[in-house]
TORNU-977067 format. One record per residue (C-alpha): residue number from 1; x, y, z. Coordinates in Angstrom, 2 decimals. Each point is the difference from the previous one (the first is absolute). Layout:
# residues N
NUM_X_Y_Z;
...
***
This chain:
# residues 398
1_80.04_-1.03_36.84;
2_0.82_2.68_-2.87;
3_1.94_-2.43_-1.79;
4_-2.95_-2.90_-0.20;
5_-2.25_2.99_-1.19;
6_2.46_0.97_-2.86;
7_0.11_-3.61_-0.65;
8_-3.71_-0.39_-0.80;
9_-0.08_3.15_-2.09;
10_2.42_-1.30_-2.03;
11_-1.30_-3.54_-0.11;
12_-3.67_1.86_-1.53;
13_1.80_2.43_-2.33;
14_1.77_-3.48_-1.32;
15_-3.27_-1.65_-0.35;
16_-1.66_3.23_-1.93;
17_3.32_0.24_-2.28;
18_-0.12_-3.65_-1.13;
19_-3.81_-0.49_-0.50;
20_0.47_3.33_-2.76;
21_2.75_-1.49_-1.43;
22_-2.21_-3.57_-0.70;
23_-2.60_2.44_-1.64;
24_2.51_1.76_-2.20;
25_1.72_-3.58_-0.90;
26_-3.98_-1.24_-0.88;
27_-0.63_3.38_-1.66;
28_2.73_-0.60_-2.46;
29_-0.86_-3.19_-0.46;
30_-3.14_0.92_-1.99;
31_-2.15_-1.56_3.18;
32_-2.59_3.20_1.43;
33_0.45_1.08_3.15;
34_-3.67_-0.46_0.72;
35_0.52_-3.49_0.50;
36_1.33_0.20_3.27;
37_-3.04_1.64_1.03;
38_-2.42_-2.09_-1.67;
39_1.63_-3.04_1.58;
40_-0.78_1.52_3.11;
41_-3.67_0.32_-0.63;
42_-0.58_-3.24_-1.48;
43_1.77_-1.13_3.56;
44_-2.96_1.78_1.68;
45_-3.27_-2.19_0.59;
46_-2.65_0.96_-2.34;
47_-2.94_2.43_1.20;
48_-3.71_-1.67_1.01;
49_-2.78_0.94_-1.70;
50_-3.77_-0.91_0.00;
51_-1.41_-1.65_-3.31;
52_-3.16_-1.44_-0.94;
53_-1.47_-1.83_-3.12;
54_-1.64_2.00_-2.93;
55_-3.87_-0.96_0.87;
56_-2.34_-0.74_-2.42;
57_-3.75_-0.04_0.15;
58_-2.85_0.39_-2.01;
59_-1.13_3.81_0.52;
60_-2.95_1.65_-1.64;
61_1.13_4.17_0.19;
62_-1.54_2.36_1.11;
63_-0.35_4.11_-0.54;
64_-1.23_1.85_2.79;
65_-3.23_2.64_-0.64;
66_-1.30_2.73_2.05;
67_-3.35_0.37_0.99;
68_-2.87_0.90_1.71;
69_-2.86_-2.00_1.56;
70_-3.40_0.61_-0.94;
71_-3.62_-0.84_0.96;
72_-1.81_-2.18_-2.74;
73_-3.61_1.86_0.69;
74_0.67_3.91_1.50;
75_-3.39_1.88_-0.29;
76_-0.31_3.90_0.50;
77_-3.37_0.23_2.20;
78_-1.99_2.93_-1.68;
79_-3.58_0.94_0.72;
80_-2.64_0.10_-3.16;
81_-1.95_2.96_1.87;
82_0.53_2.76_1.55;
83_-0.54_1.36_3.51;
84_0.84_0.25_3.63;
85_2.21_-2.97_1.78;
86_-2.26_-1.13_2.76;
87_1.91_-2.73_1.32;
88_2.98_-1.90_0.01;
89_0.23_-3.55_0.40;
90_3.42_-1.77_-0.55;
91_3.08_-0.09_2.23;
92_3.70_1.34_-1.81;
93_1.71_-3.92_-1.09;
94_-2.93_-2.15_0.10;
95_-0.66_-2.52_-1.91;
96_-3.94_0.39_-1.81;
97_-1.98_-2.40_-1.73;
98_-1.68_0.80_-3.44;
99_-3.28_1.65_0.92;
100_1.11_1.53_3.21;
101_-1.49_3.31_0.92;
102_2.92_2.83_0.54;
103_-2.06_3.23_-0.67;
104_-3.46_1.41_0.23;
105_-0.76_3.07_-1.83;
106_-3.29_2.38_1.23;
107_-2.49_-2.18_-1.62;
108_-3.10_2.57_0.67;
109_0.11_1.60_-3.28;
110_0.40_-2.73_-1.95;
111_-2.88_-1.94_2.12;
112_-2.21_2.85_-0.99;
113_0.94_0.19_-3.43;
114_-0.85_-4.27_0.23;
115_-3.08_0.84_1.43;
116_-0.95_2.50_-2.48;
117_0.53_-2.63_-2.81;
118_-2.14_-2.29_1.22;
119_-2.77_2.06_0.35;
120_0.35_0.80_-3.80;
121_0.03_-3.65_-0.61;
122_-3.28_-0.46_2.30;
123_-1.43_3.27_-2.12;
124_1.01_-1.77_-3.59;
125_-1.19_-3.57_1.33;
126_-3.77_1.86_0.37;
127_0.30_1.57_-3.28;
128_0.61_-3.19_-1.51;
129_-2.91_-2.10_1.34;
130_-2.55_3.21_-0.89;
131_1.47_-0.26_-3.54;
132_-0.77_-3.65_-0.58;
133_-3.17_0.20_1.52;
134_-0.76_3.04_-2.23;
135_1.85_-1.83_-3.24;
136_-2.34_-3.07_1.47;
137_-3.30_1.71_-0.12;
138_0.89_1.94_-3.62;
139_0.15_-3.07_-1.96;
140_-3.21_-1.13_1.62;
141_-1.36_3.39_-0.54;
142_1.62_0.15_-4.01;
143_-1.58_-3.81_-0.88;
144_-3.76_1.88_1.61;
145_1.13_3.05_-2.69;
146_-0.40_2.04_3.35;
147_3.19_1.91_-0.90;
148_2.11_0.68_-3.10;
149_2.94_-1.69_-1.05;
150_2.13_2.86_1.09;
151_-0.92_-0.04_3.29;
152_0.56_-3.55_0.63;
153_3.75_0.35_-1.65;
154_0.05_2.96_2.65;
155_-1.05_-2.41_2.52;
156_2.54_-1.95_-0.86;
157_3.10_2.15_-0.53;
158_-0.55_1.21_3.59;
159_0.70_-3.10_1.53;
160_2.80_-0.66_-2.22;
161_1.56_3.18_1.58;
162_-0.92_-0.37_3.80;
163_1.68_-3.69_-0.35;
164_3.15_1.87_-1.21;
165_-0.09_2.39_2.89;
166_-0.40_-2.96_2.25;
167_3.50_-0.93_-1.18;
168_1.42_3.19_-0.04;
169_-0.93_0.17_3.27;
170_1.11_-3.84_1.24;
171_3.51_1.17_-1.75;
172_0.06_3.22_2.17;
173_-0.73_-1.33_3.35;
174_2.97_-3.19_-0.90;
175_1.96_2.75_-0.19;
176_-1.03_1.67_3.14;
177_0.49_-3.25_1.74;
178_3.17_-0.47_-1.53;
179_1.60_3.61_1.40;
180_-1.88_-1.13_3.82;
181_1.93_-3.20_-0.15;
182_3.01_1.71_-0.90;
183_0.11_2.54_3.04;
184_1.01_-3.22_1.77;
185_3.52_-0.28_-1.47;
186_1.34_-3.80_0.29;
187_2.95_-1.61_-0.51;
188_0.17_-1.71_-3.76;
189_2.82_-2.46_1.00;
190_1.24_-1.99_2.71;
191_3.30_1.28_0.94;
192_2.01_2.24_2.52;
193_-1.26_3.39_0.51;
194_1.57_3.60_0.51;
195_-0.37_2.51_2.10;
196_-3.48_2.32_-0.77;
197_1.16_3.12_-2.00;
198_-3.51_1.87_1.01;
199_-1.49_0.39_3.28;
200_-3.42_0.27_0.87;
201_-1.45_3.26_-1.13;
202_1.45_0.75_-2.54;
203_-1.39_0.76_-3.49;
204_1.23_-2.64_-2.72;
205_-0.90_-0.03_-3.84;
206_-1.07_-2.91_-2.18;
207_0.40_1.29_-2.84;
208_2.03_-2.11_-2.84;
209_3.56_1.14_-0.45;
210_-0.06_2.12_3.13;
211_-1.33_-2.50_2.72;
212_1.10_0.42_3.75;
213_2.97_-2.89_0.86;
214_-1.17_-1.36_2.99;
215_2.26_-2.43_0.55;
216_1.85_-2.57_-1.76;
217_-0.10_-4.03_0.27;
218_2.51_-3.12_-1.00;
219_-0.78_-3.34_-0.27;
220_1.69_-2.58_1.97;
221_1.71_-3.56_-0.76;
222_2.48_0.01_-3.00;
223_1.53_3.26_-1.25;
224_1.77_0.90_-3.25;
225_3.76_1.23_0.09;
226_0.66_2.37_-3.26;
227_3.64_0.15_-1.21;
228_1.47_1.91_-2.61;
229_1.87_-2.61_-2.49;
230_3.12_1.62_-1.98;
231_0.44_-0.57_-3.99;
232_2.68_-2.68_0.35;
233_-1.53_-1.85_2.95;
234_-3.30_-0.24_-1.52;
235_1.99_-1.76_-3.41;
236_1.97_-2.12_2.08;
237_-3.16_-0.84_2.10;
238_-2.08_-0.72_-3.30;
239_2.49_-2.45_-1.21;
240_-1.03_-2.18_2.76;
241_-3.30_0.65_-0.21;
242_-0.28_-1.06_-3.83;
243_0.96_-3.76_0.70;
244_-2.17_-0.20_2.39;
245_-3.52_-1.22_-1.12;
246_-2.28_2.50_0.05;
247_-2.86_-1.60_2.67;
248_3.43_0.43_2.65;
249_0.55_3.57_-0.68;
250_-2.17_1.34_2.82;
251_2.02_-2.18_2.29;
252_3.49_1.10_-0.30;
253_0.71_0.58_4.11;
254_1.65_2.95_1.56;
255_0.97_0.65_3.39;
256_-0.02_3.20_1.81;
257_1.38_1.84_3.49;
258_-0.61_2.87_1.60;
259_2.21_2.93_1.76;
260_1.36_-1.95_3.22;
261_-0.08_-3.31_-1.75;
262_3.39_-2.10_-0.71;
263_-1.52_-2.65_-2.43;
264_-2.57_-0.20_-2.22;
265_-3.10_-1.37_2.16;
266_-2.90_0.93_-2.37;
267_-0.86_-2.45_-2.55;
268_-2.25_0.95_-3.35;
269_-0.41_-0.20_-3.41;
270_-0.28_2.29_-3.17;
271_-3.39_1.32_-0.55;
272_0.07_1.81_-3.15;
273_2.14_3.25_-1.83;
274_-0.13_2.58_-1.74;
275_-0.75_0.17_-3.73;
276_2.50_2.33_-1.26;
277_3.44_1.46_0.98;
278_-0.02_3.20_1.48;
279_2.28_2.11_-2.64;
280_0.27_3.09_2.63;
281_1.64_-2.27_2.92;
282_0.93_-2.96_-2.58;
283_-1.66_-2.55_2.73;
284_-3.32_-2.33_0.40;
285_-2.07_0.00_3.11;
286_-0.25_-3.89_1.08;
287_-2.87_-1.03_2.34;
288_0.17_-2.97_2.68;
289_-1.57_-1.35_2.31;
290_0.60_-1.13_3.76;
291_-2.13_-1.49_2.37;
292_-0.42_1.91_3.37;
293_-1.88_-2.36_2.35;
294_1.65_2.13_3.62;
295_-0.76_3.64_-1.58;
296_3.69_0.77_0.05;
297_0.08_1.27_-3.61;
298_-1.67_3.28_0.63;
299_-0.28_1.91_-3.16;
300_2.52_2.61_-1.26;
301_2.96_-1.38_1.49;
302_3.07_-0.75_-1.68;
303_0.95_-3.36_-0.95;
304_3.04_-1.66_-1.94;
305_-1.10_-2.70_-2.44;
306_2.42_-2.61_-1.17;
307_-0.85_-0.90_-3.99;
308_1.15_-3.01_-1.10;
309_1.33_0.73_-3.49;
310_2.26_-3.60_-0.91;
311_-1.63_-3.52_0.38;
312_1.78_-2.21_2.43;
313_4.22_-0.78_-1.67;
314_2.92_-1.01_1.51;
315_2.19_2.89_1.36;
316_3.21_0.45_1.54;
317_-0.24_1.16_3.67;
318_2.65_1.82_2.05;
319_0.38_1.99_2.84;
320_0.56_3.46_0.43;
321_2.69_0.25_1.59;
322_2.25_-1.76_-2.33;
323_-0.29_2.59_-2.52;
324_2.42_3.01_-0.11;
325_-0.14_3.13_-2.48;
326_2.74_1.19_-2.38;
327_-0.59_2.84_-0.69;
328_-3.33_-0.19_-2.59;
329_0.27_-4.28_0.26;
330_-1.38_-2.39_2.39;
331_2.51_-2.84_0.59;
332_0.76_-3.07_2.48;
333_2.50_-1.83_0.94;
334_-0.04_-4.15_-1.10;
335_2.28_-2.59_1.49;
336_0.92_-2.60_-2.17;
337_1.54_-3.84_0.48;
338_3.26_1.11_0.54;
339_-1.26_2.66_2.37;
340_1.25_2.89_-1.71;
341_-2.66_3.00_-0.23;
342_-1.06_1.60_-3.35;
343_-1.28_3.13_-1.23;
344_-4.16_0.28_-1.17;
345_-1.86_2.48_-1.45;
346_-3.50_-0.68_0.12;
347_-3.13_1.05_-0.82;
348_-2.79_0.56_2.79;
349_-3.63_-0.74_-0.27;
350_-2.87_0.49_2.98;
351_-0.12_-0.99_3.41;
352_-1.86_-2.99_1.04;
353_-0.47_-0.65_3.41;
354_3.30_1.42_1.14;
355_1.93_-1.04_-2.94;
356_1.50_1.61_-2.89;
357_-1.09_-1.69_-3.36;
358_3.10_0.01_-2.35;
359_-0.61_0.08_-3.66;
360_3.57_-0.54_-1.40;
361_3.81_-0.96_1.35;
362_-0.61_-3.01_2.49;
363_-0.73_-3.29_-1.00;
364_-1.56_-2.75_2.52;
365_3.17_-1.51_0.66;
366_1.80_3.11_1.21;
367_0.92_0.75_3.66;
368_-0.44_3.88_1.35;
369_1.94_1.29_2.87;
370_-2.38_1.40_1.92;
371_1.77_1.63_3.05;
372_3.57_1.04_-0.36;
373_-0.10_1.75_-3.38;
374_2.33_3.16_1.22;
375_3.00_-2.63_1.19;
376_-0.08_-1.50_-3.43;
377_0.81_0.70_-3.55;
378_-0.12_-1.85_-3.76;
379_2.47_-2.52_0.15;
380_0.97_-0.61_3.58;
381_-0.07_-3.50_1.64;
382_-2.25_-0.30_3.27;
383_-1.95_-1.90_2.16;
384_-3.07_-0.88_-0.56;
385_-3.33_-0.81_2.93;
386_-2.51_-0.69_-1.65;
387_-3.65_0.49_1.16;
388_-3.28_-0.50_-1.23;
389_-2.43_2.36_-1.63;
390_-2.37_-0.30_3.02;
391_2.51_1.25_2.58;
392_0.87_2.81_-2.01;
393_-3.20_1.04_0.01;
394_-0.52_-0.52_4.11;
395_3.20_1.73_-0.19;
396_-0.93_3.22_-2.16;
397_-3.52_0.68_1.81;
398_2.05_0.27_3.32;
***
């Protein structure tokens, strides 16, 4: 038994002595003795990897904007007089129409003070109709030479002045009715109301620049979305803008979503901009509009606007997963005919709809590995499997 054992050991040492004696002999031959090893990797089957065509499509880009949705109409409700809140009559959230009655305001002083200017008109109608019967009789009177000239232009003036009471008068009791109707506070637009900031009882004022807020109102149906546009946005934007013709300006389209949202369900267009750059946050506030036929854009929420700012060229689409980073560079890994994998640095551009846009490094021909990038490297042969650009994307949103 100890004798076959001592046989084997020496049968292995044999083995080991003469396989470093054939690397010596190549060695000295001028051959490396790498070679030995690298035969014995190109003996082992090539690794699989996952590659898929360069797309290409026609892509118009995009920048996304922050913003905030507004109300096109929001109205402040303010009385015009003063006085005592006598009765409240709207509901917190509901919807008004123009004309609707939400406040009444103690209306007995300003009734009286109504009152009290038509009486003055009644008085100043009188005085009239004496004066033009008195201004009637003088010129009879001044063609009979029963009175003097002077008298007659007396006559006369008098009724000139009672008619301009009478108006004085008219004008004061307009405005009388004017602050009556106004102790009945309505609402001046159709919209969505808030909550009521007074409660009955309580003394408000009507007096400009320091009226009571009663409560506030927003119109309904289509709402603006304000965005602030950056300096090199807004050139890029106008370059598109400026071969359009100007009657399609007003329609470039945007699309919007809100916190929650994973697309971009909210279609609308540019409404109008800004005239001048801010120079303090170097920006320009751009205003859109959306339509909002279910209510769900309530005003002031947050929003994400998608501006187009390219028309519609071809670009080269690729996933994200077949790009690595070196370091500062962006890179992927192509397969060629002879399936050997090479080396790219590329340049990225946007995202659209899942994919990476890439500016420079690929052309439409190339082949990207898109899983099994850490078993490979530049120059190595594999095996491709290829799929196409629709899986991978099944495949990525898994």
């Amino acid at each position: 038994m100890k004798t076959k054992t001592s046989l084997r050991i020496v049968l292995v040492l044999s083995l080991l002595v003469a396989a470093v004696l054939i690397l010596q002999a190549r060695a000295s031959n001028g051959e490396p003795a790498a070679t030995a090893a690298t035969a014995a990797a190109a003996a082992s089957p090539a690794p699989k990897v996952t590659v898929a065509q360069v797309e290409q499509q026609n892509v118009v880009e995009h920048r996304e904007l922050l913003g905030r949705v507004d109300a096109i109409e929001t109205v402040e409700v303010r009385p015009r007089v003063s006085g005592h809140i006598q009765s409240v009559n709207l509901h917190p959230g509901q919807d008004v129409q123009q004309g609707d009655l939400l406040f009444t305001i103690d209306p007995r002083w300003y009734q009286a003070a109504f009152d009290l200017a038509q009486s003055t008109v009644n008085r100043a109608k009188v005085r009239v109709r004496i004066a033009e019967r008195d201004a009637q009789r003088s010129n009879e009177l001044l063609k009979n030479r029963a009175i003097s000239v002077e008298e007659a232009e007396t006559r006369t003036s008098l009724l000139d002045e009672t008619r301009a009471e009478l108006l004085a008068a008219e004008a004061s009791l307009a405005t009388a009715q004017l602050d009556l109707e106004h102790t009945q506070v309505r609402a001046p637009i159709s919209g969505r109301i808030n909550r009521a900031y007074v409660t009955s009882g309580n003394l408000i004022s009507g007096a400009p620049g320091s009226a009571t807020l009663l409560t506030t109102i927003v119109s309904n149906g289509d709402v603006y979305v304000y965005a602030d546009v950056d300096e090199a946005t807004l050139l890029t934007f106008n370059q598109i803008n400026r071969a359009k013709d100007n009657t399609n300006k007003a329609a470039i389209p945007v699309t919007m979503q809100l916190t929650g949202e994973t697309d971009y369900p909210h279609h609308g267009r540019i409404e109008s901009s800004d005239n001048r750059l801010d120079p303090a946050t170097g920006s320009l506030v751009l205003r859109m509009v959306f339509p909002n036929p279910d209510g769900k854009l309530v005003p002031g929420l947050a929003a994400r606007v998608m501006l187009p700012i390219s028309s519609a060229e071809p670009k080269l689409l690729v996933n994200e997963r077949a790009i690595g980073t070196n370091q500062s560079q962006k890179f992927v890994l192509t397969v060629n005919d002879t399936n050997t994998v090479a080396y790219r640095t590329v340049k990225l551009g946007p995202i659209v709809n899942g994919k990476r846009i890439i500016r420079d490094g690929l052309t439409p021909a190339d082949r990207i590995i898109i899983n099994g990038l850490q078993r490979v490297s530049a120059g190595m042969t594999v095996t491709p499997e290829t799929i196409d650009s629709v899986a991978v994307t099944q495949a990525s949103n898994l």
